[in-house]
mmCIF file of the N, C-alpha and C atoms, coordinates in Angstrom:
data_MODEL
# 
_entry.id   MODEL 
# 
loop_
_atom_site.group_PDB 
_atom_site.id 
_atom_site.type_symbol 
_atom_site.label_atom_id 
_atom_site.label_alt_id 
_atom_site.label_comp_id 
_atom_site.label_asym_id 
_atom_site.label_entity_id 
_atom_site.label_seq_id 
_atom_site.pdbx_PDB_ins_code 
_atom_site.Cartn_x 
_atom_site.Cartn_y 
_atom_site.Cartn_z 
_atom_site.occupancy 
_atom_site.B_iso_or_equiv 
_atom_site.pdbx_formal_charge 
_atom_site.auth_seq_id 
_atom_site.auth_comp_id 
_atom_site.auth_asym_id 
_atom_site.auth_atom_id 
_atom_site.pdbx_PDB_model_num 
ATOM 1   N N  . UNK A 1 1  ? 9.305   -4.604  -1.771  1.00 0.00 ? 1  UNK A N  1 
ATOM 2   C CA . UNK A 1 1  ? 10.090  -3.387  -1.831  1.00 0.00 ? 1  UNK A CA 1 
ATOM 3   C C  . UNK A 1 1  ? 10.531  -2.998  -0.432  1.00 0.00 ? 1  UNK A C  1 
ATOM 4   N N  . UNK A 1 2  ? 11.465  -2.169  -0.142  1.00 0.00 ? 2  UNK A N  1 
ATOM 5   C CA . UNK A 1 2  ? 12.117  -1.903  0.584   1.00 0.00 ? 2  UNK A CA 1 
ATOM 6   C C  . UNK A 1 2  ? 11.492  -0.068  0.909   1.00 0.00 ? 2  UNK A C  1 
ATOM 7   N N  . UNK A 1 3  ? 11.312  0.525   2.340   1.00 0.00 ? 3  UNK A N  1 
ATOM 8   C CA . UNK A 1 3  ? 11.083  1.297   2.532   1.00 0.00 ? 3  UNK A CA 1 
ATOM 9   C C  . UNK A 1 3  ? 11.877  2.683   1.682   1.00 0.00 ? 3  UNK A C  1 
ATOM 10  N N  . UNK A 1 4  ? 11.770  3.875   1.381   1.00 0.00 ? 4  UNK A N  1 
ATOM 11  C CA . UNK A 1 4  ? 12.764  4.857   0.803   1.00 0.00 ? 4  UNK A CA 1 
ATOM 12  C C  . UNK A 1 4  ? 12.272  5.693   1.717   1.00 0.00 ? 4  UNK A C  1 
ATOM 13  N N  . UNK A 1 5  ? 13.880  6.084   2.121   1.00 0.00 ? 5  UNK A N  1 
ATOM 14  C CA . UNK A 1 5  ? 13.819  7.007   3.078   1.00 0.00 ? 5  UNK A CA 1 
ATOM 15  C C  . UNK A 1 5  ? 14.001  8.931   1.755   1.00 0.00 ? 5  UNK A C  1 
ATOM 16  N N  . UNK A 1 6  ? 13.058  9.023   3.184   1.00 0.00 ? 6  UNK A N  1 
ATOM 17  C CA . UNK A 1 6  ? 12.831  10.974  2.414   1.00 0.00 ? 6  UNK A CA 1 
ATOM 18  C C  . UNK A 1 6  ? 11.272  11.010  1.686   1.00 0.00 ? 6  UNK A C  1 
ATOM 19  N N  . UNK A 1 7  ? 10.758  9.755   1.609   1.00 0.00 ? 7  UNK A N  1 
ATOM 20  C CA . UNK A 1 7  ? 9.665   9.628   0.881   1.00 0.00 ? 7  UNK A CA 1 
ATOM 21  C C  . UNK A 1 7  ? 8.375   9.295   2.091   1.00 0.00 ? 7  UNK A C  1 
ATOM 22  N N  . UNK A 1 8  ? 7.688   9.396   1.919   1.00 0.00 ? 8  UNK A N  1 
ATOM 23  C CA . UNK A 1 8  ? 6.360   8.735   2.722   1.00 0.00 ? 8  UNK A CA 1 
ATOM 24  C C  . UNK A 1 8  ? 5.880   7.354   1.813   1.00 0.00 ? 8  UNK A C  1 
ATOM 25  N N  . UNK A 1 9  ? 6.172   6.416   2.927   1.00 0.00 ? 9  UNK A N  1 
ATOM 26  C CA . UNK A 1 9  ? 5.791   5.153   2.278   1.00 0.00 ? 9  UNK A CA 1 
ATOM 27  C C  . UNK A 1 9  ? 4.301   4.613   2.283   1.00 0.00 ? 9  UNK A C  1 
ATOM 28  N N  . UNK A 1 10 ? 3.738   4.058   1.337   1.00 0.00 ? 10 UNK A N  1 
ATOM 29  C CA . UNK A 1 10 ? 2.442   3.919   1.364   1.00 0.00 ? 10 UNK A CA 1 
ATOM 30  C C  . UNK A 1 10 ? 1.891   2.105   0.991   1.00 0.00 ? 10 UNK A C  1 
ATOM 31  N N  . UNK A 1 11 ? 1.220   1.864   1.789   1.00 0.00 ? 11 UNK A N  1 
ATOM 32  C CA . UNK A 1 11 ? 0.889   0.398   1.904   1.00 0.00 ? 11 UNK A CA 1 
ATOM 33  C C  . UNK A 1 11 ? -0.815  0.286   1.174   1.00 0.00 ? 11 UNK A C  1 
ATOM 34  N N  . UNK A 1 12 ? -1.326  -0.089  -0.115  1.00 0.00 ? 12 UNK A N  1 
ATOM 35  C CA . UNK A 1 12 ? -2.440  -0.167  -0.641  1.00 0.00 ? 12 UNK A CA 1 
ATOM 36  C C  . UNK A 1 12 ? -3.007  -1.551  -0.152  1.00 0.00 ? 12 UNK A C  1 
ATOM 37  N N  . UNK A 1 13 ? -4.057  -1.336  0.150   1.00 0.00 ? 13 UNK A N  1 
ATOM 38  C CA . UNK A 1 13 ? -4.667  -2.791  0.053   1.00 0.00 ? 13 UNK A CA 1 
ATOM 39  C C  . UNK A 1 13 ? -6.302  -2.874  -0.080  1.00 0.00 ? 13 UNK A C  1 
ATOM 40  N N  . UNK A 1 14 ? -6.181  -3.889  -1.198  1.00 0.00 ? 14 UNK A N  1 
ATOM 41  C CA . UNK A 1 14 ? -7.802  -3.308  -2.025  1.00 0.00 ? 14 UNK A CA 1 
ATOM 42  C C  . UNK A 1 14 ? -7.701  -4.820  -2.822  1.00 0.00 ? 14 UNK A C  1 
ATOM 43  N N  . UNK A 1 15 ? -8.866  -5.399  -2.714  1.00 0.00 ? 15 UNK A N  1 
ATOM 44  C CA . UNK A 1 15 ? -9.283  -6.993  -3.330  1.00 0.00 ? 15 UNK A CA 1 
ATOM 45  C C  . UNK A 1 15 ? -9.227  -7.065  -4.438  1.00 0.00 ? 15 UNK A C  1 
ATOM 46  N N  . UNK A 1 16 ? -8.855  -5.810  -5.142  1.00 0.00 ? 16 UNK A N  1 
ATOM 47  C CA . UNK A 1 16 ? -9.188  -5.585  -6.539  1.00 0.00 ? 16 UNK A CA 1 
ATOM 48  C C  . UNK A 1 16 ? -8.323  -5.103  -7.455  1.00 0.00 ? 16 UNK A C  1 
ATOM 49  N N  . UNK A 1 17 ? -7.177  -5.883  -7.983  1.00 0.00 ? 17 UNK A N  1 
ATOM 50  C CA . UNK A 1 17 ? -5.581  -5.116  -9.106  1.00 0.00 ? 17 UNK A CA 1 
ATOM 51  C C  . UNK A 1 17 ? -5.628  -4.174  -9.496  1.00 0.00 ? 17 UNK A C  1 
ATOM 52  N N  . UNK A 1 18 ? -6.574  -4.162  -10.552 1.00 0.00 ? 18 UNK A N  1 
ATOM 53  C CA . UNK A 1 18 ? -7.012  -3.005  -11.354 1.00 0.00 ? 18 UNK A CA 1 
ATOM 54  C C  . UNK A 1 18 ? -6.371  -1.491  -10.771 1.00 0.00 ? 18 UNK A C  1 
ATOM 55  N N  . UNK A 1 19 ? -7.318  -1.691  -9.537  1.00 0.00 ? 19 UNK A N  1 
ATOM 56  C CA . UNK A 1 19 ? -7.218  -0.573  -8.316  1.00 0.00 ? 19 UNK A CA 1 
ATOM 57  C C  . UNK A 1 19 ? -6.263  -0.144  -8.118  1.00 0.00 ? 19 UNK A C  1 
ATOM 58  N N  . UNK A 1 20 ? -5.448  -1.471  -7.566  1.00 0.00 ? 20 UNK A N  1 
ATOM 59  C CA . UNK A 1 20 ? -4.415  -1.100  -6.978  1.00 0.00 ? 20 UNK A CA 1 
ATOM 60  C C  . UNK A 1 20 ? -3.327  -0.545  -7.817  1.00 0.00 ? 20 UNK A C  1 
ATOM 61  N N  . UNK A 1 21 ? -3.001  -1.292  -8.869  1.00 0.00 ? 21 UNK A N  1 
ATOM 62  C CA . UNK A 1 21 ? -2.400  -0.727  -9.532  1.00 0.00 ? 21 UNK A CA 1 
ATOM 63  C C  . UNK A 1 21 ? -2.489  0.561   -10.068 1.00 0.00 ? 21 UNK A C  1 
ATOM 64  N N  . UNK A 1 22 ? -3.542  1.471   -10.306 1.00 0.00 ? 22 UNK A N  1 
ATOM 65  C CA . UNK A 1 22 ? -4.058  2.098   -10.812 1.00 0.00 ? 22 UNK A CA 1 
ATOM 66  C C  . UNK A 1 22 ? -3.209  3.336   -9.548  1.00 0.00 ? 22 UNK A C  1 
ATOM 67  N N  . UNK A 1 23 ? -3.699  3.000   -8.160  1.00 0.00 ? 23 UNK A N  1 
ATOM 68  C CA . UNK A 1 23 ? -3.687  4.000   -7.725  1.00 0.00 ? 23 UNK A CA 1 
ATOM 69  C C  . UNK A 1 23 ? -1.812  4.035   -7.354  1.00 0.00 ? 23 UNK A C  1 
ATOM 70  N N  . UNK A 1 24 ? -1.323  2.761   -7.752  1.00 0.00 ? 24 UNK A N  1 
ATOM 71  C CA . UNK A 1 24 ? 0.653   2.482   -7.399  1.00 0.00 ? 24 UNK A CA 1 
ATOM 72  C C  . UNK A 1 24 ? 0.709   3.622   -8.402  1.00 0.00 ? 24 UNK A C  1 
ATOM 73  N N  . UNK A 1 25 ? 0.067   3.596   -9.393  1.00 0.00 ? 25 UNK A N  1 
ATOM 74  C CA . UNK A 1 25 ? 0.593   4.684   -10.650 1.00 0.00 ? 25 UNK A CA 1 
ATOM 75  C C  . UNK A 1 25 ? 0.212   6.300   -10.169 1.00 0.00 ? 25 UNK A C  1 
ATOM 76  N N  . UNK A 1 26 ? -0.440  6.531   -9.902  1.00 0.00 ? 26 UNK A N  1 
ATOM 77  C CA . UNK A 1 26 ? -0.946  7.845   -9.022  1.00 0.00 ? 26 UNK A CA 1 
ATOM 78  C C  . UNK A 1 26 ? 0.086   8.245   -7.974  1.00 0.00 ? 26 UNK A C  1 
ATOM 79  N N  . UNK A 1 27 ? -0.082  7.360   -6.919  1.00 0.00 ? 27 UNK A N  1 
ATOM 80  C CA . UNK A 1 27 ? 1.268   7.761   -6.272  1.00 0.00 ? 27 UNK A CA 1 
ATOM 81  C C  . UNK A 1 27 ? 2.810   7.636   -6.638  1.00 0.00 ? 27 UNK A C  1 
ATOM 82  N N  . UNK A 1 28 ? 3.035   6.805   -7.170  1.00 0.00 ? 28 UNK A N  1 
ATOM 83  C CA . UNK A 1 28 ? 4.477   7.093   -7.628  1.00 0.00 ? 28 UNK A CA 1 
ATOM 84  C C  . UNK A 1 28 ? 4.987   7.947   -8.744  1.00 0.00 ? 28 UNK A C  1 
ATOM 85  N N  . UNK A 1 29 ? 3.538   8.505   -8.701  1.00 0.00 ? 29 UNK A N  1 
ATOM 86  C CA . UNK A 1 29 ? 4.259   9.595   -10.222 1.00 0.00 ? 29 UNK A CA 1 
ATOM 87  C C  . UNK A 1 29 ? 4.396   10.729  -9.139  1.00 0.00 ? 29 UNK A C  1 
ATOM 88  N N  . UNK A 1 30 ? 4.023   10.961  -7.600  1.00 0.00 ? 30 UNK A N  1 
ATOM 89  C CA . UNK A 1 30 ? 4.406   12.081  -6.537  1.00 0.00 ? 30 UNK A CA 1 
ATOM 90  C C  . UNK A 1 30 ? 5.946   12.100  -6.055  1.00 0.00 ? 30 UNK A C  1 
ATOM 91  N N  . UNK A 1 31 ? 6.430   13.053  -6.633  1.00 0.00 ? 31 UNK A N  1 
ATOM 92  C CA . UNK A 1 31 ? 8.307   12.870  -5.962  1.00 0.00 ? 31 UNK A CA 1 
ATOM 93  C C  . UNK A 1 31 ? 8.556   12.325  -4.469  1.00 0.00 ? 31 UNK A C  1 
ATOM 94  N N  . UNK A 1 32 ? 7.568   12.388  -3.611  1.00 0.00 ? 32 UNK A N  1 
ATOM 95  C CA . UNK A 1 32 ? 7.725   12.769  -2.568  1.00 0.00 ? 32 UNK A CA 1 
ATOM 96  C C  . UNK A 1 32 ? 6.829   11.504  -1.654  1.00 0.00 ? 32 UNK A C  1 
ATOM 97  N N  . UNK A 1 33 ? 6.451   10.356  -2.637  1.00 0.00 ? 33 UNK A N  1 
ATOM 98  C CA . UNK A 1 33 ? 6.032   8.992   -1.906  1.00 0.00 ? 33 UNK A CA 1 
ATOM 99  C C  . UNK A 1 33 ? 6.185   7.884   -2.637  1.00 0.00 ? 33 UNK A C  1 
ATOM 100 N N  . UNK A 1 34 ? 6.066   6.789   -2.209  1.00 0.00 ? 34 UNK A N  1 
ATOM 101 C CA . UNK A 1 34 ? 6.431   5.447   -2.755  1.00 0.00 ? 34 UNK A CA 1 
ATOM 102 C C  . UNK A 1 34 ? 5.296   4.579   -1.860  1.00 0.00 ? 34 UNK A C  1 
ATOM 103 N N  . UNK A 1 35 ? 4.757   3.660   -3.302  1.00 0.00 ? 35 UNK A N  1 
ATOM 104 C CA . UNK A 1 35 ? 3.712   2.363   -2.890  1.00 0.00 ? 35 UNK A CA 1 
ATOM 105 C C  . UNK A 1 35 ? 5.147   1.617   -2.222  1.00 0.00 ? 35 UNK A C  1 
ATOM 106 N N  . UNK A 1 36 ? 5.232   0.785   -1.303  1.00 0.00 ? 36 UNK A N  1 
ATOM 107 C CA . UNK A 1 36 ? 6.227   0.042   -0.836  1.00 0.00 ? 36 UNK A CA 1 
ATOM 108 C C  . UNK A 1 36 ? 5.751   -1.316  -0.993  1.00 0.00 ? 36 UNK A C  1 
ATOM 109 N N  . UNK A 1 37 ? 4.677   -1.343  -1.132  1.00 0.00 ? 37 UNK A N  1 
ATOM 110 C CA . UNK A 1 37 ? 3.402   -2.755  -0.541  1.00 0.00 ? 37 UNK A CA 1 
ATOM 111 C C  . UNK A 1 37 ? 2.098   -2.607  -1.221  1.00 0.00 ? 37 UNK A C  1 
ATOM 112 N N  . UNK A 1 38 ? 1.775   -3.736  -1.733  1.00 0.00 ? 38 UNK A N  1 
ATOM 113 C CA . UNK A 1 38 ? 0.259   -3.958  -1.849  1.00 0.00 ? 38 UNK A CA 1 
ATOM 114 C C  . UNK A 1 38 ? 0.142   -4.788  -1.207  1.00 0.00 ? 38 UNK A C  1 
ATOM 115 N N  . UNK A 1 39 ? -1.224  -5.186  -0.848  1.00 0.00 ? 39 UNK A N  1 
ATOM 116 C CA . UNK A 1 39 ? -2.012  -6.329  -0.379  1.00 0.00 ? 39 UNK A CA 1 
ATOM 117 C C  . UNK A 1 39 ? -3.735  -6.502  -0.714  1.00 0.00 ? 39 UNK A C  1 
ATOM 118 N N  . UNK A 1 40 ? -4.003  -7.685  -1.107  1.00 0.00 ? 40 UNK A N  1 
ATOM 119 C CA . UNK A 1 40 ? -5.406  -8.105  -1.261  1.00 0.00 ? 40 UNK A CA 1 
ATOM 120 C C  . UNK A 1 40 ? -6.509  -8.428  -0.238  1.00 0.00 ? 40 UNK A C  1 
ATOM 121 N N  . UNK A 1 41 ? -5.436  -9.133  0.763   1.00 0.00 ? 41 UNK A N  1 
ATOM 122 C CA . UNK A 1 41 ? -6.368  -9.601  2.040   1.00 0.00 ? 41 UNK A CA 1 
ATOM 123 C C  . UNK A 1 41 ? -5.450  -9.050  3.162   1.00 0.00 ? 41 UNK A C  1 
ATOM 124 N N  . UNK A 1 42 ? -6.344  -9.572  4.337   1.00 0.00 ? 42 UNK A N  1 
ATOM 125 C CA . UNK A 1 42 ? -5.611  -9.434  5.616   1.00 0.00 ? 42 UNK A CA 1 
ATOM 126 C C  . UNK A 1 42 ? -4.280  -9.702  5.772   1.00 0.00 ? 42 UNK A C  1 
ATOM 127 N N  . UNK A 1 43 ? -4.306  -11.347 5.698   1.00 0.00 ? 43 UNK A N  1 
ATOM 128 C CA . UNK A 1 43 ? -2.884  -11.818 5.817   1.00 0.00 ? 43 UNK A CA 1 
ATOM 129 C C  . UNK A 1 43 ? -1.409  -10.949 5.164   1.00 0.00 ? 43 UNK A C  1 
ATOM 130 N N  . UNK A 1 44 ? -1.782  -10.758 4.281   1.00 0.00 ? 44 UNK A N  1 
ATOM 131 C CA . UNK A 1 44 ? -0.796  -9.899  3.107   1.00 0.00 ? 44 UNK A CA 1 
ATOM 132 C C  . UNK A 1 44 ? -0.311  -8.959  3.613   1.00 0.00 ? 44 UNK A C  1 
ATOM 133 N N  . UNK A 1 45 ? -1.995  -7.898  3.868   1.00 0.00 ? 45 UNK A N  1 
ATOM 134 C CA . UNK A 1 45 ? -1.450  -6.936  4.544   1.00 0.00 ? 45 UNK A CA 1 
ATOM 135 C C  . UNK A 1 45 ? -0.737  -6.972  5.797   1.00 0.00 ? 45 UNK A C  1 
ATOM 136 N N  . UNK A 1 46 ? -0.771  -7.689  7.233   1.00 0.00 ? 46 UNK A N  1 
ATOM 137 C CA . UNK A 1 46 ? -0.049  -7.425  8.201   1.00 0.00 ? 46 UNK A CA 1 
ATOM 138 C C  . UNK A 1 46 ? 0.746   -7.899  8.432   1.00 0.00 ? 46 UNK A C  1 
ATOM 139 N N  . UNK A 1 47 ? 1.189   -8.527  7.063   1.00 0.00 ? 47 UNK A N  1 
ATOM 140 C CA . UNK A 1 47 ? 2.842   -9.620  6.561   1.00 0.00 ? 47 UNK A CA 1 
ATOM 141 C C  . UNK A 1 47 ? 3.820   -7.724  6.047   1.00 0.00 ? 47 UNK A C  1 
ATOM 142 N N  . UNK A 1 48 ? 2.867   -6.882  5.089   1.00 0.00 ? 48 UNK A N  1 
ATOM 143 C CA . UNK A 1 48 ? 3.283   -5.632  4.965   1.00 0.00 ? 48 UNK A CA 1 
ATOM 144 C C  . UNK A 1 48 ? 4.002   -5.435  6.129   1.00 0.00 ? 48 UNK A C  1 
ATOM 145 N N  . UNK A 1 49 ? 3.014   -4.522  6.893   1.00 0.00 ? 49 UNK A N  1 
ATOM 146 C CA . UNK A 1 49 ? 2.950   -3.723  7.780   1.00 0.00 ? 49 UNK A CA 1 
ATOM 147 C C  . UNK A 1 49 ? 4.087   -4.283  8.923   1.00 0.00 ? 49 UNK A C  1 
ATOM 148 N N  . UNK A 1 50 ? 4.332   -5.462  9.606   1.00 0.00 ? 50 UNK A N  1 
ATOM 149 C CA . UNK A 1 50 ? 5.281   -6.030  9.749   1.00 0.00 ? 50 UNK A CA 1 
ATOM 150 C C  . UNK A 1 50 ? 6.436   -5.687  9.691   1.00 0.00 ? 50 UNK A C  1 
ATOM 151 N N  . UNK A 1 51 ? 7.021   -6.142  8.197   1.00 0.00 ? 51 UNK A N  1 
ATOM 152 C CA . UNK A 1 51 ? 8.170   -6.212  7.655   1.00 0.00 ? 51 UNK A CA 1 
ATOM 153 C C  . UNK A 1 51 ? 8.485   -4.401  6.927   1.00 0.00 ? 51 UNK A C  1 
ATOM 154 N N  . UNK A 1 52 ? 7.621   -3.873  6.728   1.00 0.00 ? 52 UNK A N  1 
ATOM 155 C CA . UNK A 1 52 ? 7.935   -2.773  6.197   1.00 0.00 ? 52 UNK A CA 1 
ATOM 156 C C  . UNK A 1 52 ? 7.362   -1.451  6.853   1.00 0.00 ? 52 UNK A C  1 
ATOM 157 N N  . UNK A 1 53 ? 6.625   -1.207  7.977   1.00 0.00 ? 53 UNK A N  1 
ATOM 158 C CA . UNK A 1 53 ? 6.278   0.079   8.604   1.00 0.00 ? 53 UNK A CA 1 
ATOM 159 C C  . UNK A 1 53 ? 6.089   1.201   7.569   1.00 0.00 ? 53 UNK A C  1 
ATOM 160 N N  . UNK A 1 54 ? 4.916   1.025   6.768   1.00 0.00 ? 54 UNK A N  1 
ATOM 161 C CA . UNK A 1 54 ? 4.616   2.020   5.833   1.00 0.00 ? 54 UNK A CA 1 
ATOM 162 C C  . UNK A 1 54 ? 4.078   3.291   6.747   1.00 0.00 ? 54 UNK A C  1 
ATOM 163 N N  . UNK A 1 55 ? 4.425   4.769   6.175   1.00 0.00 ? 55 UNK A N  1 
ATOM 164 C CA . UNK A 1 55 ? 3.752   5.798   6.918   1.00 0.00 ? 55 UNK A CA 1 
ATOM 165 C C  . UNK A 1 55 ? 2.861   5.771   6.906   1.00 0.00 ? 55 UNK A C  1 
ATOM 166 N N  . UNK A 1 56 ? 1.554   5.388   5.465   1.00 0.00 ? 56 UNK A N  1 
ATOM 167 C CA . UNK A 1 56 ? 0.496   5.808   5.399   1.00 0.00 ? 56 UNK A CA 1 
ATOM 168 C C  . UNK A 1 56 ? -0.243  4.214   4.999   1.00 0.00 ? 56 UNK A C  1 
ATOM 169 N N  . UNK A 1 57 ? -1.677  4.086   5.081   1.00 0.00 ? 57 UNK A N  1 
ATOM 170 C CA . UNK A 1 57 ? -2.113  2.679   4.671   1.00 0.00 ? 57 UNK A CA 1 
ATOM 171 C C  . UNK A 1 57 ? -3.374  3.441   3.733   1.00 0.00 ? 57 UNK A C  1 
ATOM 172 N N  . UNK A 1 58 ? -3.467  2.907   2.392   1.00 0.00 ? 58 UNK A N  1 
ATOM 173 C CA . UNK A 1 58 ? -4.581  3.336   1.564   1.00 0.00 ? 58 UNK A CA 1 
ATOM 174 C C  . UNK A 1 58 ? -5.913  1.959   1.723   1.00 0.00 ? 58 UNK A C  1 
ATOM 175 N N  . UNK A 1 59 ? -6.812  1.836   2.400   1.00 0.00 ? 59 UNK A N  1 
ATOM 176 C CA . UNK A 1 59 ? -7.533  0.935   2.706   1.00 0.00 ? 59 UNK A CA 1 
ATOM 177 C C  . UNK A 1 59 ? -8.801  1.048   2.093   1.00 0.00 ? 59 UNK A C  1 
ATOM 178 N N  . UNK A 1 60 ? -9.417  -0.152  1.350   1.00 0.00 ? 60 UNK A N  1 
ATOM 179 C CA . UNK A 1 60 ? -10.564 -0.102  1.199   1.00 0.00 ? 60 UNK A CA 1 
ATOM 180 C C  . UNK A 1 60 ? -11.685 -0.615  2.161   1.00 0.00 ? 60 UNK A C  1 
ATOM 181 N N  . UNK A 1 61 ? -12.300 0.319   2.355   1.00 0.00 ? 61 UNK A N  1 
ATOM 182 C CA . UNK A 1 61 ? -13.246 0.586   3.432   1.00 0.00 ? 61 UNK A CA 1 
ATOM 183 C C  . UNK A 1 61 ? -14.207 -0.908  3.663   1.00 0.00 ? 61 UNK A C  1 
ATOM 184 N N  . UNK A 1 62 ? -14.532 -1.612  2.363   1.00 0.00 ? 62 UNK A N  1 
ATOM 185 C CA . UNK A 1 62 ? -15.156 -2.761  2.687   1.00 0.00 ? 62 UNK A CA 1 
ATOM 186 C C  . UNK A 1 62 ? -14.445 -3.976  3.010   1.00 0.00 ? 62 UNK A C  1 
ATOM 187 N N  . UNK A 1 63 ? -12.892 -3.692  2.687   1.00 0.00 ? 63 UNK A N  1 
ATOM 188 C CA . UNK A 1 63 ? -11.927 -4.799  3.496   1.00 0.00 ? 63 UNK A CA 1 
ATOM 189 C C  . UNK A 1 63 ? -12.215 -5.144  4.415   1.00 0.00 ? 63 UNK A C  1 
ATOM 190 N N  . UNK A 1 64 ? -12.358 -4.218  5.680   1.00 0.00 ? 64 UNK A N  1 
ATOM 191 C CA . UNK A 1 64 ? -12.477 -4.716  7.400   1.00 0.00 ? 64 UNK A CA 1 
ATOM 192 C C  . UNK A 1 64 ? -13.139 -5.353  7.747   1.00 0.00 ? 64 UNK A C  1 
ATOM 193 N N  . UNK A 1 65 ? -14.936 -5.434  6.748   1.00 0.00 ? 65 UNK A N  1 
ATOM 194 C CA . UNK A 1 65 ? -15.759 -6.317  6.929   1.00 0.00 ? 65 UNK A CA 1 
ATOM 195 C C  . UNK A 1 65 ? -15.794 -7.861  6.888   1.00 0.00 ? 65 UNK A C  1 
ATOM 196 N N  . UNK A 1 66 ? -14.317 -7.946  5.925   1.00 0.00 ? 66 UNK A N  1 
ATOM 197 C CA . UNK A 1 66 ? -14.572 -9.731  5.183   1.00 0.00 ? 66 UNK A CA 1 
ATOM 198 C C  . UNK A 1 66 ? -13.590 -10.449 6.660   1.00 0.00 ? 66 UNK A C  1 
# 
């Protein structure tokens, strides 16, 4: 996806679909943000972050460890 401007863009990344998806549905039901990006692992994510400069990053806390 492509950044939307006027929105706060948000980059999830969590080892786990379910999740993620779960929480793409949470935020995009907010007028006022957009998931732009998921990611599972590292790589994914700073292939994101990269190419798309999300405002906000939703991180699971035991990611940083692996």
């Amino acid at each position: 996806m492509e950044p939307v401007p006027n929105k706060i863009n948000l980059l999830i990344i969590d080892d786990h679909a379910v999740l993620r998806a779960g929480l793409r549905m949470l935020v995009n039901a907010e007028p006022d943000m957009e998931v732009v990006c998921e990611a599972e692992n590292r790589r994914e994510a700073l292939n994101c972050i990269a190419q798309l400069q999300p405002d906000v990053v939703l991180l699971d806390i035991s990611f940083s460890s692996r």
